[in-house]
BALOBA-1460 file (C-alpha; in Angstrom, 3 decimals):
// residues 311
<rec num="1" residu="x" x="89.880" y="-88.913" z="253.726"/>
<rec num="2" residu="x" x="88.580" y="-92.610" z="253.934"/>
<rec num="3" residu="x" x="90.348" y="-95.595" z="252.520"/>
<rec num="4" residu="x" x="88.934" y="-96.361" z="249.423"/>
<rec num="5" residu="x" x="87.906" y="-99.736" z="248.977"/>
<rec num="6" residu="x" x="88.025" y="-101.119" z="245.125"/>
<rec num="7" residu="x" x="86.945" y="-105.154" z="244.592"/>
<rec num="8" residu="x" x="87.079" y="-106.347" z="241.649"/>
<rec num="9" residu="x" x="85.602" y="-110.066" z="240.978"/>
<rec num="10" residu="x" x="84.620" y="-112.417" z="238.167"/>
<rec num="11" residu="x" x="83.555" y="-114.917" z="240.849"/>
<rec num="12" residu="x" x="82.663" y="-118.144" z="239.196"/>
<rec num="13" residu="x" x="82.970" y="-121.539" z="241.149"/>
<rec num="14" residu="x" x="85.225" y="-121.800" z="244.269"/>
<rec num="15" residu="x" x="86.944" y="-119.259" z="246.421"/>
<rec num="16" residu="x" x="90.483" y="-120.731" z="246.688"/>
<rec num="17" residu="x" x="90.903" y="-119.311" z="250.101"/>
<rec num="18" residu="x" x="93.948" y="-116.969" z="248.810"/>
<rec num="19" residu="x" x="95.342" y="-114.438" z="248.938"/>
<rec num="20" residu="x" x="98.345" y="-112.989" z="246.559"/>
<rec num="21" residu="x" x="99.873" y="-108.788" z="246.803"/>
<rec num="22" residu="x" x="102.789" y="-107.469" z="243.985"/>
<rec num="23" residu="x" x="105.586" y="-108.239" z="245.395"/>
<rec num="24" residu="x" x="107.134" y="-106.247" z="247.717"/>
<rec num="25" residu="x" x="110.867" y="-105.556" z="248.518"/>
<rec num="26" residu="x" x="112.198" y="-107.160" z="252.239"/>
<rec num="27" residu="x" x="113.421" y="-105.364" z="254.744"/>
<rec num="28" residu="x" x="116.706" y="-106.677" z="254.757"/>
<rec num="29" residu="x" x="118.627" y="-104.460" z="256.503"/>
<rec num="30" residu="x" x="116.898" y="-104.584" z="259.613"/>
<rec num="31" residu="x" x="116.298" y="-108.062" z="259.282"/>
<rec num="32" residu="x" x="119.946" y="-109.400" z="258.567"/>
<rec num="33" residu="x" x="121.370" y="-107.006" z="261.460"/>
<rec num="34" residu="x" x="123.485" y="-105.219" z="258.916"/>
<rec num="35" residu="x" x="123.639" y="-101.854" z="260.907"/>
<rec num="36" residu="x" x="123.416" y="-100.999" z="264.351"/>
<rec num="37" residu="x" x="119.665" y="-101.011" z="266.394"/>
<rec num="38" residu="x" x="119.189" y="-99.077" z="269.405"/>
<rec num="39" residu="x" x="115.839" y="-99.496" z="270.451"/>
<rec num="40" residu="x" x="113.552" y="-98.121" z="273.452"/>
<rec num="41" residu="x" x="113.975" y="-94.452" z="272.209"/>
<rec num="42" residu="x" x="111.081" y="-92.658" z="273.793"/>
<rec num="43" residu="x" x="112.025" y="-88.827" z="272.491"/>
<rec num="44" residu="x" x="116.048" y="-88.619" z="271.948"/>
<rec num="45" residu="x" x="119.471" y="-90.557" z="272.586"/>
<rec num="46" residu="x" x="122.595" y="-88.533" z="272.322"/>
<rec num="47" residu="x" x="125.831" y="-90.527" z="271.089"/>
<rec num="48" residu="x" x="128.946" y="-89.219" z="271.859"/>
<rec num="49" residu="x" x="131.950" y="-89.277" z="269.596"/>
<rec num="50" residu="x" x="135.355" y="-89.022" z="271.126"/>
<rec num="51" residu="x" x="138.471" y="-87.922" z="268.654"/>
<rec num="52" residu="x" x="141.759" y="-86.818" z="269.748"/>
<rec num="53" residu="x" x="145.311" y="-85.766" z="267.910"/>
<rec num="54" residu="x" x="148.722" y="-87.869" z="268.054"/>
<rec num="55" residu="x" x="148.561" y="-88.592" z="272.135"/>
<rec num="56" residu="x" x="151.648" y="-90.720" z="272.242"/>
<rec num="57" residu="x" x="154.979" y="-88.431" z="272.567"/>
<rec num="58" residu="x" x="158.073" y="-88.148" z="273.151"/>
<rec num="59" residu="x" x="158.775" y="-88.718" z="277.002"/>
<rec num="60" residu="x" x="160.037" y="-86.017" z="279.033"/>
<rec num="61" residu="x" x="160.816" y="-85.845" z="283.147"/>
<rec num="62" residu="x" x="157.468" y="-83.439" z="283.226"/>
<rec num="63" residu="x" x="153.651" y="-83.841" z="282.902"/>
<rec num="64" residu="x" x="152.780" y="-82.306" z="279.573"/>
<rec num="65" residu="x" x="149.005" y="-82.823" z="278.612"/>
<rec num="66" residu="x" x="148.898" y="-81.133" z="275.545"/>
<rec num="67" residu="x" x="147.004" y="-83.915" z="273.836"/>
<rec num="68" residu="x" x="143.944" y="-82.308" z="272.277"/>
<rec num="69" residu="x" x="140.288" y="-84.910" z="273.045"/>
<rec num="70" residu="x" x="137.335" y="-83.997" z="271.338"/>
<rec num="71" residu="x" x="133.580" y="-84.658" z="272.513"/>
<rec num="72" residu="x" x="130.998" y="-84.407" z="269.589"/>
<rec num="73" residu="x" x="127.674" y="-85.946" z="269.808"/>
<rec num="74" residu="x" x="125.054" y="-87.608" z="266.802"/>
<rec num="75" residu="x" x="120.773" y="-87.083" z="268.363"/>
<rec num="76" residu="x" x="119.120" y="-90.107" z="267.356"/>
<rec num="77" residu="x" x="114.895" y="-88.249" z="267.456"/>
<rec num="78" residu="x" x="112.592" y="-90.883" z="266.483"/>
<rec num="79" residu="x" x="109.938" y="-89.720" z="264.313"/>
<rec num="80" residu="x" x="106.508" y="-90.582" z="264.917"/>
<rec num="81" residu="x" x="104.331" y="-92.685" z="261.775"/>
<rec num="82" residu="x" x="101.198" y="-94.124" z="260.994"/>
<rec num="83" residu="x" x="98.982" y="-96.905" z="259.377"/>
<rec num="84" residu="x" x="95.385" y="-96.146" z="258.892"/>
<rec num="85" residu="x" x="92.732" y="-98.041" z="256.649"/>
<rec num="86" residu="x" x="89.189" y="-98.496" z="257.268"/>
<rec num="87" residu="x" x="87.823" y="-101.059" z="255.779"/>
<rec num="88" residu="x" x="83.264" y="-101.084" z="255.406"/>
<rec num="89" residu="x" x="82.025" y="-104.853" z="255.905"/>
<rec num="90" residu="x" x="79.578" y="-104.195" z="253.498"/>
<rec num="91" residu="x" x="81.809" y="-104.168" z="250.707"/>
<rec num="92" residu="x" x="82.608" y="-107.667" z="251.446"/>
<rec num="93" residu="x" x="78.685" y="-109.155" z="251.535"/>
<rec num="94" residu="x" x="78.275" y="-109.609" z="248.290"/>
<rec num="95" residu="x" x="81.842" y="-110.982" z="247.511"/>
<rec num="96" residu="x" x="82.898" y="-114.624" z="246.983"/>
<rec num="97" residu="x" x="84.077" y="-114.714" z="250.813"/>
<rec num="98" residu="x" x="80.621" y="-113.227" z="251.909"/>
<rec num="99" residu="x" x="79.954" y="-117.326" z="253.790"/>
<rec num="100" residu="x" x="83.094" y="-116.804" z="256.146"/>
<rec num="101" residu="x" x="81.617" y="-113.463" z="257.353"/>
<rec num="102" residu="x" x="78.676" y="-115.662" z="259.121"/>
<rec num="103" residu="x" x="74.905" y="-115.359" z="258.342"/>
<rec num="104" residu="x" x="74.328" y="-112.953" z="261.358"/>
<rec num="105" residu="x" x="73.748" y="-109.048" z="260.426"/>
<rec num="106" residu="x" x="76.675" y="-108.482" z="263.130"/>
<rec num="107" residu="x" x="79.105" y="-110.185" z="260.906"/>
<rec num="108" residu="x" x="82.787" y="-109.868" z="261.036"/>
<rec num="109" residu="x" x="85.171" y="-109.181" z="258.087"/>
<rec num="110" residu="x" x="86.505" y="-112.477" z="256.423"/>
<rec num="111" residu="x" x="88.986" y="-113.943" z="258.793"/>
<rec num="112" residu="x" x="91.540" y="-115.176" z="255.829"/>
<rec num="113" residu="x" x="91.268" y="-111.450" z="254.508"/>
<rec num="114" residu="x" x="92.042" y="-110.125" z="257.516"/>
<rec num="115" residu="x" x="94.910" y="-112.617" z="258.299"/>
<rec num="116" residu="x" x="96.032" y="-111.389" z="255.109"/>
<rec num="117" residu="x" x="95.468" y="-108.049" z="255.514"/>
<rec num="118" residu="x" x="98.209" y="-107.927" z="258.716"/>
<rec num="119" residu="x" x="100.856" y="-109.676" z="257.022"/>
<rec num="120" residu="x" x="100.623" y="-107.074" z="254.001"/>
<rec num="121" residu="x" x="100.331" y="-104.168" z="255.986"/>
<rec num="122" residu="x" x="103.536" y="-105.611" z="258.386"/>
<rec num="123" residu="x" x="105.177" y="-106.148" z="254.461"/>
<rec num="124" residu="x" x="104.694" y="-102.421" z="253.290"/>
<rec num="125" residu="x" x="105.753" y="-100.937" z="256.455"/>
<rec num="126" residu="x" x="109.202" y="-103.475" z="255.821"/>
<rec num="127" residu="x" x="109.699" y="-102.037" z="252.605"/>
<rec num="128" residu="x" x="108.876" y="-98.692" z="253.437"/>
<rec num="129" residu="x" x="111.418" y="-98.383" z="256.606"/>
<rec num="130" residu="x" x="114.051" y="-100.227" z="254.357"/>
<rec num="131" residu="x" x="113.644" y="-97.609" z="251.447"/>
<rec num="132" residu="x" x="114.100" y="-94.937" z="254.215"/>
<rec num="133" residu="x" x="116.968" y="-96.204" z="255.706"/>
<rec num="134" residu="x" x="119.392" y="-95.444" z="252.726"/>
<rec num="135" residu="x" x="117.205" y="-93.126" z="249.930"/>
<rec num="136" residu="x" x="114.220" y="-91.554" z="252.556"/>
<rec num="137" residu="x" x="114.056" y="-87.860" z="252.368"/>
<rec num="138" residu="x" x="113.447" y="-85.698" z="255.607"/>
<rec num="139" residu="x" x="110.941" y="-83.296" z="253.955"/>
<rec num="140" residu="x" x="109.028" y="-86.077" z="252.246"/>
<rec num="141" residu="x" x="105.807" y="-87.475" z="254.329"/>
<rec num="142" residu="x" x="106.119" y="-90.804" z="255.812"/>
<rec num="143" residu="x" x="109.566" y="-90.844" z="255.414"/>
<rec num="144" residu="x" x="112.678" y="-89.910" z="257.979"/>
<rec num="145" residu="x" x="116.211" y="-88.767" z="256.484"/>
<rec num="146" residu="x" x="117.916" y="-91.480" z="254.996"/>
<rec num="147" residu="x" x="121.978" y="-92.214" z="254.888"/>
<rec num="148" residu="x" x="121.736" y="-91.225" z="251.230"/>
<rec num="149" residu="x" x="121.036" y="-87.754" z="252.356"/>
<rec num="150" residu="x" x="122.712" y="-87.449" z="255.696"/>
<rec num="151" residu="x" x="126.098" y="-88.868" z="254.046"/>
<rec num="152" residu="x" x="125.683" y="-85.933" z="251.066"/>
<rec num="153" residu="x" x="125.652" y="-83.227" z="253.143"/>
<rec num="154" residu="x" x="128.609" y="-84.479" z="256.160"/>
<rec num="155" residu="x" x="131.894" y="-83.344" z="254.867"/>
<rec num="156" residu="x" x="133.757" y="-85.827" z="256.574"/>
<rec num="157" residu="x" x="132.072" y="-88.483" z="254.076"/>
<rec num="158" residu="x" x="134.560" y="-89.434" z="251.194"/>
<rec num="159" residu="x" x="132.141" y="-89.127" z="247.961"/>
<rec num="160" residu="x" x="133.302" y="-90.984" z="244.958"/>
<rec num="161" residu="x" x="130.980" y="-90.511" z="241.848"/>
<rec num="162" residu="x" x="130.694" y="-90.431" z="238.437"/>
<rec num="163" residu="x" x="131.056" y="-93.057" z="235.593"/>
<rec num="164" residu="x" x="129.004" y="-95.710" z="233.832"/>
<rec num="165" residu="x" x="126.533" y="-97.796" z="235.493"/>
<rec num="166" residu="x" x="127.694" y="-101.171" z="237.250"/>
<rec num="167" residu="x" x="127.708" y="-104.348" z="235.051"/>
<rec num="168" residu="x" x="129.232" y="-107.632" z="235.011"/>
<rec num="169" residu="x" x="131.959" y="-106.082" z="233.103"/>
<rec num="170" residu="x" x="133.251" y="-103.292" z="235.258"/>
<rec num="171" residu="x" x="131.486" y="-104.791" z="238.653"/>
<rec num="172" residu="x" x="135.106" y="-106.044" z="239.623"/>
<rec num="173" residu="x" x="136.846" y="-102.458" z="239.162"/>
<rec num="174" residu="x" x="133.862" y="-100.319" z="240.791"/>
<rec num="175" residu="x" x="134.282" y="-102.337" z="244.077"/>
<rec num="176" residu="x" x="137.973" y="-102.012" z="243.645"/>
<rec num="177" residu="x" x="137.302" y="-98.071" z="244.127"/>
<rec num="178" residu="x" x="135.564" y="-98.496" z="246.787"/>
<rec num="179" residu="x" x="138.269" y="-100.422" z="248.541"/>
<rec num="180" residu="x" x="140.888" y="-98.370" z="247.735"/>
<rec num="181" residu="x" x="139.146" y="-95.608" z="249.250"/>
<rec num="182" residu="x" x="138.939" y="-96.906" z="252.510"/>
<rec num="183" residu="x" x="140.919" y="-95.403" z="255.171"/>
<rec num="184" residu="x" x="143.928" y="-97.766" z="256.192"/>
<rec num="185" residu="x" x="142.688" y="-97.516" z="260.041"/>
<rec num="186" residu="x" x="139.743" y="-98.911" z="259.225"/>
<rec num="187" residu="x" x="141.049" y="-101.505" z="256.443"/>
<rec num="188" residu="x" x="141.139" y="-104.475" z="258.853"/>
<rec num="189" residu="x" x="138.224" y="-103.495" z="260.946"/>
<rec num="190" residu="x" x="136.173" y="-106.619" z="262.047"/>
<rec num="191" residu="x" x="132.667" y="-105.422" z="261.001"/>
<rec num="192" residu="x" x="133.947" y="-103.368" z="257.814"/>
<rec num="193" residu="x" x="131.296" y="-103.801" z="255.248"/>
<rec num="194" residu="x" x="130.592" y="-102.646" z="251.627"/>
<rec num="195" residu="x" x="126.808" y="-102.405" z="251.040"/>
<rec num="196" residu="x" x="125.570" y="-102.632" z="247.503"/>
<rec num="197" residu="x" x="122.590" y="-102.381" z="245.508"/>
<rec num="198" residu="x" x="121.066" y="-105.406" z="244.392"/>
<rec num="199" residu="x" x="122.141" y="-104.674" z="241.138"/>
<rec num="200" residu="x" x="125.249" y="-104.188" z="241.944"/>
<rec num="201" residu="x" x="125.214" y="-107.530" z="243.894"/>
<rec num="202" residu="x" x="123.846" y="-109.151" z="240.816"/>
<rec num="203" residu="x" x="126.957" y="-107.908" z="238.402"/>
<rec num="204" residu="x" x="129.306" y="-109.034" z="241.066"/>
<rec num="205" residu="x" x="128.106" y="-112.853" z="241.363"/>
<rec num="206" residu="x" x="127.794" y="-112.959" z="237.320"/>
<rec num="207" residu="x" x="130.982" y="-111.609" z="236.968"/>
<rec num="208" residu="x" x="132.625" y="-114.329" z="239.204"/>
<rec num="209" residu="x" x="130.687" y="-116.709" z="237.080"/>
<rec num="210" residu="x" x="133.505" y="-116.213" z="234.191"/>
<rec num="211" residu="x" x="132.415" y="-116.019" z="230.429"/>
<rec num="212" residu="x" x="132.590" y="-111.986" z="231.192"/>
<rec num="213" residu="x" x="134.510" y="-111.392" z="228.401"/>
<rec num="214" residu="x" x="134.388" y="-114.154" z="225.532"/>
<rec num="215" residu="x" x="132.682" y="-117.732" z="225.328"/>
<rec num="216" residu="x" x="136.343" y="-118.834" z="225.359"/>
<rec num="217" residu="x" x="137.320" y="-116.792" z="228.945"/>
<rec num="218" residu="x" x="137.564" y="-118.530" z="232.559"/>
<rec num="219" residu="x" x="134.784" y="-120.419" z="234.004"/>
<rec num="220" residu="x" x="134.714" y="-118.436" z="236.802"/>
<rec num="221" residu="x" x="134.393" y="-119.953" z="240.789"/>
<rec num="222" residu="x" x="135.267" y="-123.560" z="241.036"/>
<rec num="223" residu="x" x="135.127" y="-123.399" z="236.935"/>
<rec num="224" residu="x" x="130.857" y="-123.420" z="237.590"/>
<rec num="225" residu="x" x="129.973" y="-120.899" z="235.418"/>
<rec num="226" residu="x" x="126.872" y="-118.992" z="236.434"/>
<rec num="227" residu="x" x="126.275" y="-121.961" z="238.611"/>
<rec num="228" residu="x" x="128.560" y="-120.900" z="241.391"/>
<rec num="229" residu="x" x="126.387" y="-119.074" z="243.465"/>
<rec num="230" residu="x" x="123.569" y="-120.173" z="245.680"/>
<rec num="231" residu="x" x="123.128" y="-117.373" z="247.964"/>
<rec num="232" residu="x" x="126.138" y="-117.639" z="250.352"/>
<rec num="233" residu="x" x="127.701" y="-114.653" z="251.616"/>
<rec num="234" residu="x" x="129.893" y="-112.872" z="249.598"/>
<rec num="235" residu="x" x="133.282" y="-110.667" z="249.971"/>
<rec num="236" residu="x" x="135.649" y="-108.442" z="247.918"/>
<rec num="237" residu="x" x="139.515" y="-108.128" z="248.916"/>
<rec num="238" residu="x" x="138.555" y="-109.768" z="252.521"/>
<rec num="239" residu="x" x="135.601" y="-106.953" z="253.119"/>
<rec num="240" residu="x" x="132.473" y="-108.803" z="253.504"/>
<rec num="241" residu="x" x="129.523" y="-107.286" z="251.187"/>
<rec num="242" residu="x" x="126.195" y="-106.868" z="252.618"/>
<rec num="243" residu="x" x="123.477" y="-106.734" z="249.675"/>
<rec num="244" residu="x" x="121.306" y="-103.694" z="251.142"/>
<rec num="245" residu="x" x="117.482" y="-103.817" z="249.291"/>
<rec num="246" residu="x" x="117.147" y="-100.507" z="249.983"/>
<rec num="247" residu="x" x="119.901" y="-98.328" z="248.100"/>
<rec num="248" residu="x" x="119.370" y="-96.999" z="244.929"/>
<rec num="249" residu="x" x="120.604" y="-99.079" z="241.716"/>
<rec num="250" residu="x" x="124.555" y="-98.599" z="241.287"/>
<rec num="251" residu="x" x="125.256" y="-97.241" z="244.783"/>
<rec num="252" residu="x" x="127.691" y="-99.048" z="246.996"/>
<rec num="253" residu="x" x="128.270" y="-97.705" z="250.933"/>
<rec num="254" residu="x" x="131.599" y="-98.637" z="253.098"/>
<rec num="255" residu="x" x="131.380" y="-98.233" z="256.501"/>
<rec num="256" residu="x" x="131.744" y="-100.009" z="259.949"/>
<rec num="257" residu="x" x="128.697" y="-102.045" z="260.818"/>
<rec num="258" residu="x" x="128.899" y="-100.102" z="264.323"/>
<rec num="259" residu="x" x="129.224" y="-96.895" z="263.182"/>
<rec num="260" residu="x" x="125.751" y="-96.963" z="261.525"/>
<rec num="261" residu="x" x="122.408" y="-96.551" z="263.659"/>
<rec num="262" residu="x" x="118.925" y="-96.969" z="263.409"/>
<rec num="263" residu="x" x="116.941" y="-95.904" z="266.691"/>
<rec num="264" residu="x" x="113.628" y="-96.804" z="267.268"/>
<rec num="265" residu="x" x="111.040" y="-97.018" z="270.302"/>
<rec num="266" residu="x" x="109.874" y="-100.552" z="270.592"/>
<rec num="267" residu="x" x="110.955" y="-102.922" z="267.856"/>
<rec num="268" residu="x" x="107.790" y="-104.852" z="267.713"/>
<rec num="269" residu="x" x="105.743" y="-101.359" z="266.979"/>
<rec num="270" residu="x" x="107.505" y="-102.827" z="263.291"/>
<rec num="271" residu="x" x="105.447" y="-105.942" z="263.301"/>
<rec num="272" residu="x" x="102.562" y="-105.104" z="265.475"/>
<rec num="273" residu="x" x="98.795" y="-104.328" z="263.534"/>
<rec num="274" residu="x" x="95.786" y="-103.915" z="265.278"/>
<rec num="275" residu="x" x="92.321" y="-104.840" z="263.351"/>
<rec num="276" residu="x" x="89.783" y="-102.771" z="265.309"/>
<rec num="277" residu="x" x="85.956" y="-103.802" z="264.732"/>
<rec num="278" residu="x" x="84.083" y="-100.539" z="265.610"/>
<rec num="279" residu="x" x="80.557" y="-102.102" z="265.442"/>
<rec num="280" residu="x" x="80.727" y="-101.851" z="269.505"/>
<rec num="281" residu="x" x="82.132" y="-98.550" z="269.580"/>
<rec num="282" residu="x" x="80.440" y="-96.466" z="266.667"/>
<rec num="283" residu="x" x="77.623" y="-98.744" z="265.862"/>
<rec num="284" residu="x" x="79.215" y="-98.469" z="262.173"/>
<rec num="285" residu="x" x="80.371" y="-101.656" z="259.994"/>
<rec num="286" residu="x" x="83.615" y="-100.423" z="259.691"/>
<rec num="287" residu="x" x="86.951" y="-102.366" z="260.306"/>
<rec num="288" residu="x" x="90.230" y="-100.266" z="261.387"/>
<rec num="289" residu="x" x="93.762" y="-101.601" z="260.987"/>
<rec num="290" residu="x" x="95.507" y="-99.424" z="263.194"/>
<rec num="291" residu="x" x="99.567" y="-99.417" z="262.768"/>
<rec num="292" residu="x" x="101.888" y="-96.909" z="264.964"/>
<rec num="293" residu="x" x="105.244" y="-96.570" z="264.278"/>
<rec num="294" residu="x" x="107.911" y="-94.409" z="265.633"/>
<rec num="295" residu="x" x="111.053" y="-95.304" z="263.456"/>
<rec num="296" residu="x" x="113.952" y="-93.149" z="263.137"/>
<rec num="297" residu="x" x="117.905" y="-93.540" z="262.504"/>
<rec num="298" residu="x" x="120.754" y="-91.175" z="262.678"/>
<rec num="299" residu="x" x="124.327" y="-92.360" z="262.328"/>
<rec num="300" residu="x" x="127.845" y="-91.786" z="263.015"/>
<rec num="301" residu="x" x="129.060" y="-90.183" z="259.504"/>
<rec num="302" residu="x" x="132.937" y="-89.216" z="260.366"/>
<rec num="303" residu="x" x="134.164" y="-92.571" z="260.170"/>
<rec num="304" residu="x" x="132.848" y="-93.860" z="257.530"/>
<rec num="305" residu="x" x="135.408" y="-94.027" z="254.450"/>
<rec num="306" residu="x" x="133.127" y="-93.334" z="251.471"/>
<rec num="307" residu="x" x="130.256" y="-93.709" z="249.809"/>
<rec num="308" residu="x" x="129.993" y="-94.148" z="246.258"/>
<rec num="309" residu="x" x="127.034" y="-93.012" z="243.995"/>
<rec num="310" residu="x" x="126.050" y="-93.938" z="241.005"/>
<rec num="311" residu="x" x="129.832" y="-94.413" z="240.471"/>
């Protein structure tokens, strides 16, 4: 089925030589490094995960090896995806950017559209990989299982659920469950991290703003108020929070940083959209942006010490 093309124009005076899209959500948790990237995948990368029982014992004159190790092993399978829009020139001739398409009857499709055209479609592939990474669904199209769902069904996951939604009232003692949940051996790990919602993120920095409970309560951080904040990073009993754009409104994830992967083939098949002109190919006045993707992510569920939804 072609791309349908819909302009809609009450051209009068000046084209401002703009552009504008809805806003779309960033890709932040590829783009801050929050979990682990393992790129040049080409089919499938096994990674092996090594447990073993108590190992240190009481020493005896013999050899006795009765330690138990374990080998089990995570297949990262990247899973092939596509961008395809065709765009007809024609649609464009009798638009306000018609001039920048040249007076020739070979013309090309307006080079600030186009320009624009990239960055969007590099935008919505952002926000669709970040969406994936914690809520995508295996069965749905253009999608690839997500932690949401591979966390669900591992039984080694600690699940914590239930309650009221997060606010600025109770954002203080839903992060406290998550802590408290945490396995002690992995307490004081180095790249522990509590990913959040960004409403969750939001109740958080308001509740450190004071005023929570009365006009007459603290004034929060440095006694600012609501001013306190101005985007620097953030932590809750030492563990550093990551605000993940992806997860679903009043979710919260702990886990190591290193225990979470995302494989992919080449990164820059992320950011990389072709504009194909098929007038020399097909003779047509057709335009192709062409994007292939091959994203994927599995990840290492048995040490993670919980994940909390809607909690």
């Amino acid at each position: 089925m072609a791309t349908t093309n819909s302009i809609t124009t009450s051209y009068s005076g000046e084209f401002a030589g703009q552009y504008i899209s809805a806003a779309l959500l960033s890709g932040s948790t590829l783009d801050n490094g929050l979990i682990t990237i393992k790129p040049n995948i080409k089919f499938k990368e096994v990674i092996k995960k090594v447990s073993s029982d108590d190992i240190v014992k009481s020493a005896s004159c013999d050899f006795d090896p009765t330690s138990q190790l374990t080998l089990t092993e995570r297949i990262i399978q990247p899973v092939q995806q596509q961008v395809n829009i065709q765009l007809c020139k024609s649609d464009f001739e009798s638009d306000w950017d018609a001039i920048s398409m040249g007076y020739s009857s070979f013309d090309s499709l307006p080079s600030s559209f186009a320009d624009f055209l990239i960055s969007h479609v590099a935008s919505k592939v952002a926000q669709r990989t970040e969406q994936s990474i914690w809520n995508g669904a295996a069965a749905t199209a253009g999608q690839f299982a997500g932690f949401k769902e591979l966390m669900l069904a591992d039984a080694d996951v600690t699940d914590v659920g239930g309650g009221a939604a997060v606010t600025s009232a109770n954002a203080v003692e839903k992060l406290g469950f998550v802590v408290d949940a945490i396995n002690s051996n992995l307490y004081s790990s180095e790249d522990m991290t509590i990913y959040v919602s960004q409403n969750v993120a939001r109740a958080y920095v308001r509740a450190l703003g004071g005023f929570s409970v009365a006009a007459t309560s603290n004034a929060g951080t440095d006694s600012k108020g609501t001013q306190w904040f101005s985007g620097q990073s953030l932590t809750f009993d030492g563990i550093s929070i990551a605000v993940a754009n992806g997860l679903a409104d009043n979710t919260m994830v702990a886990a190591e940083k290193t225990n979470l992967f995302f494989g992919t083939g080449l990164l820059s098949d992320h950011n990389e959209v072709k504009v194909l002109d098929m007038a020399d190919i097909d003779g047509s006045k057709n335009v192709r942006v062409v994007m292939g993707l091959a994203p994927e992510f599995n990840t290492e569920l048995a040490q993670i010490s919980c994940f909390i939804l809607n909690i």
